[in-house]
C-alpha positions in Angstrom: -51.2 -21.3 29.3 -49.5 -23.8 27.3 -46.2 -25.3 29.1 -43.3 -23.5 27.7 -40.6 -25.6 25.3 -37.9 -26.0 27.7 -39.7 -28.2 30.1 -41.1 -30.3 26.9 -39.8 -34.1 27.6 -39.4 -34.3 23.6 -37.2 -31.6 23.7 -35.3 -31.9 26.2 -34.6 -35.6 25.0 -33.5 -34.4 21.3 -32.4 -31.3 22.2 -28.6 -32.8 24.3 -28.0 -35.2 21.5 -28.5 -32.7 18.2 -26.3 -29.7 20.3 -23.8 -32.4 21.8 -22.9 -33.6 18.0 -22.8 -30.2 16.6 -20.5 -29.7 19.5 -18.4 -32.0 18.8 -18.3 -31.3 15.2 -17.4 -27.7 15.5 -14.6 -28.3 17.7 -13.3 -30.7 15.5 -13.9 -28.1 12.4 -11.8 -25.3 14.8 -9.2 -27.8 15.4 -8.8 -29.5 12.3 -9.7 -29.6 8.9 -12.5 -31.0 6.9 -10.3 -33.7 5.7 -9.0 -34.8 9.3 -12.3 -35.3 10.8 -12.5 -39.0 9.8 -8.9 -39.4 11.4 -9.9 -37.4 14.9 -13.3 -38.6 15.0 -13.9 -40.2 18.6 -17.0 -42.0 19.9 -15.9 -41.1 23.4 -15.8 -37.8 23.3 -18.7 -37.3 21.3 -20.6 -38.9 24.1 -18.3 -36.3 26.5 -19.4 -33.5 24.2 -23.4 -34.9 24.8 -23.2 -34.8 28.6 -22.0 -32.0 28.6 -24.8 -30.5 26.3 -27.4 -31.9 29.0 -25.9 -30.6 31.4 -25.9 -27.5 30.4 -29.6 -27.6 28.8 -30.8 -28.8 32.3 -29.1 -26.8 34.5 -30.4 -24.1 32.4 -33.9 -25.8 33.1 -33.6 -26.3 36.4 -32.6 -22.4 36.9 -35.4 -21.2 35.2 -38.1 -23.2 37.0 -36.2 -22.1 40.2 -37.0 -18.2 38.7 -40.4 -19.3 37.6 -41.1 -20.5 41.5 -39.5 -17.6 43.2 -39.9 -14.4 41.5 -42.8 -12.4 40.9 -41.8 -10.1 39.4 -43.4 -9.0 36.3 -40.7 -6.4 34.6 -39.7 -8.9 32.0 -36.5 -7.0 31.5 -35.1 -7.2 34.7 -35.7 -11.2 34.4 -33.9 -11.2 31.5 -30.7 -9.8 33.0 -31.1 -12.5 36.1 -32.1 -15.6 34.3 -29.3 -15.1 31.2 -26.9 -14.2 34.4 -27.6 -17.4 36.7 -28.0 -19.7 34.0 -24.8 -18.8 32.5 -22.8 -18.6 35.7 -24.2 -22.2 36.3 -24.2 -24.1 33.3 -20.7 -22.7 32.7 -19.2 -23.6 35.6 -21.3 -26.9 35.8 -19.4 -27.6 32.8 -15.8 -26.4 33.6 -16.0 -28.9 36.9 -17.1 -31.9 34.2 -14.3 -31.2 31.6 -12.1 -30.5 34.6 -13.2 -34.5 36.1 -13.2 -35.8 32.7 -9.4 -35.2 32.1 -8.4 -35.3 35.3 -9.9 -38.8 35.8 -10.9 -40.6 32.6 -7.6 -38.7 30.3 -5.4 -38.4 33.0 -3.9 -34.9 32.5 -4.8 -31.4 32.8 -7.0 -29.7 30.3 -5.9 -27.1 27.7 -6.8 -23.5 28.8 -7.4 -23.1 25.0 -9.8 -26.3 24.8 -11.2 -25.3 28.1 -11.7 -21.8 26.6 -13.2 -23.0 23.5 -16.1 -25.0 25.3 -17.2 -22.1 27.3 -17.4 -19.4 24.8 -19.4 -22.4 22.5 -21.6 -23.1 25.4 -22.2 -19.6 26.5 -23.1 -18.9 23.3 -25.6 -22.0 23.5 -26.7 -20.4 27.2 -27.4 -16.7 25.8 -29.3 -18.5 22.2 -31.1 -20.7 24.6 -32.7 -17.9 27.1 -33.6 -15.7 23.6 -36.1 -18.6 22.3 -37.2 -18.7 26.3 -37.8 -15.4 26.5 -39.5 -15.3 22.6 -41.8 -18.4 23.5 -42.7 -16.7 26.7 -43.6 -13.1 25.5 -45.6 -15.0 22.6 -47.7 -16.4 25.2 -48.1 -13.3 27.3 -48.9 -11.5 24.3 -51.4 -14.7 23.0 -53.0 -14.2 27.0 -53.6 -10.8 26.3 -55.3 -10.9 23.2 -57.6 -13.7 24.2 -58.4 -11.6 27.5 -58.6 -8.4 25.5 -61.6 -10.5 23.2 -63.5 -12.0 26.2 -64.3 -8.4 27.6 -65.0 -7.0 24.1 -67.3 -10.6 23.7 -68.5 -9.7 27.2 -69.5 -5.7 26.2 -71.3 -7.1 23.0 -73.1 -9.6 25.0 -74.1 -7.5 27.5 -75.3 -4.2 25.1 -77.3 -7.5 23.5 -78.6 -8.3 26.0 -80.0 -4.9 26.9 -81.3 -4.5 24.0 -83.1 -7.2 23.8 -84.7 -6.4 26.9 -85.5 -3.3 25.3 -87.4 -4.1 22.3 -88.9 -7.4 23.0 -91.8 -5.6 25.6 -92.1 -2.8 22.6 -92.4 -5.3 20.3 -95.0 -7.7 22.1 -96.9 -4.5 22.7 -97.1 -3.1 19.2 -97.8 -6.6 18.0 -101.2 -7.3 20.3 -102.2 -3.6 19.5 -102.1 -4.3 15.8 -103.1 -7.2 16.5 -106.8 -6.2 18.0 -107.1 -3.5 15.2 -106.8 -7.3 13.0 -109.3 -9.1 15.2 -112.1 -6.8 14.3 -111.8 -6.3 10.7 -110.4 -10.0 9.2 -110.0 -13.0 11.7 -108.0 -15.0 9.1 -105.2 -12.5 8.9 -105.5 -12.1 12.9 -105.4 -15.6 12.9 -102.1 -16.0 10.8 -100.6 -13.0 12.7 -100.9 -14.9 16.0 -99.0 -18.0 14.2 -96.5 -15.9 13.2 -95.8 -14.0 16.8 -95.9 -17.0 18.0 -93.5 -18.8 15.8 -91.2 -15.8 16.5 -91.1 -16.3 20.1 -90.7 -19.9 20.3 -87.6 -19.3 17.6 -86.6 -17.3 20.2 -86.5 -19.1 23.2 -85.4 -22.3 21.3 -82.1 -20.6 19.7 -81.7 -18.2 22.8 -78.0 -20.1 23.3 -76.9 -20.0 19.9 -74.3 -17.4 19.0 -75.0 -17.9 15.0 -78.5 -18.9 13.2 -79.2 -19.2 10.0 -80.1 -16.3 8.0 -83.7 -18.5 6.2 
């Protein structure tokens, strides 16, 4: 099974920077207007609002692989409710306790309950959006598992019923062929003769391409 996206280096990498400017952005948006964002713009906390994003997307990680380690269990909607749950409840409150330090000690003052709101609902709505494509990558590949396991026992059965037949008809067929063949002998020894090359040409195909799922139809 391939490794699942959210344990992807690449993605994990791109994945704080894209979400912690669209972050930003939309905060800015709620708070101001289009035409204030050059006057409100700030490369500080941009930067704040990209922690922040990786620290929710790997605490998000880190919760699933926890999940992934621990539980068994194979009902995938009872997983559902438990990961979106505990990866919520600590990304969330991950990321109230780095807003919370971030004014407290970089800003120097106490944090807006509206601001403070704001970030949550945004990120929780970033925690429930990230366990949907987790959960829709990982039924994909349970689904992918099944098929391909579903097709090895059918490719199993076909090779098996080939098998047996094969067994079948090659003793009839070696049988019918010397029997016709010693009718042959005694009435034209050149057409005997070129029925042995062909029997035996059929046989060595045989045994030669024995391994090979296609052969040509010539």
């Amino acid at each position: 099974m391939n490794k699942l996206f959210v344990h992807n280096t690449f993605f994990r990498f791109i994945s704080g920077i894209i979400f912690g400017i669209l972050v930003y952005l939309l905060i800015l948006l709620i708070n101001n207007s289009v035409e204030g964002l050059g006057d409100t713009f700030s490369n500080q906390e941009l930067y704040v609002s990209i922690v922040l994003s990786y620290i929710a997307f790997e605490s998000m990680r880190v919760v699933v692989r926890i999940l992934d380690r621990t539980t068994e269990d194979d009902n995938l909607k009872r997983r559902m409710i438990i990961q979106i749950s505990t990866t919520l409840i600590v990304s969330l409150g991950l990321i109230s306790a780095a807003i919370a330090a971030y004014f407290h000690w970089i800003i120097g003052f106490s944090i807006v309950l509206r601001e403070l709101n704001l970030f949550l609902i945004t990120f929780g709505i970033t925690g429930v959006l990230y366990n949907i494509l987790y959960f829709s990558h990982l039924y994909l590949q349970r689904e992918n598992k099944f098929q391909l396991d579903y097709e090895a026992k059918l490719r199993e059965k076909v090779e098996a019923d080939f098998s047996s037949f094969k067994n079948e008809i090659n003793p009839d067929l070696l049988y019918e062929s010397l029997e016709n063949l010693i009718l042959t002998i005694h009435h034209n020894t050149d057409l005997a003769e070129e029925q042995i090359d062909y029997l035996a040409g059929i046989y060595r195909y045989s045994l030669v391409n024995r391994n090979k799922e296609l052969i040509s139809l010539e």
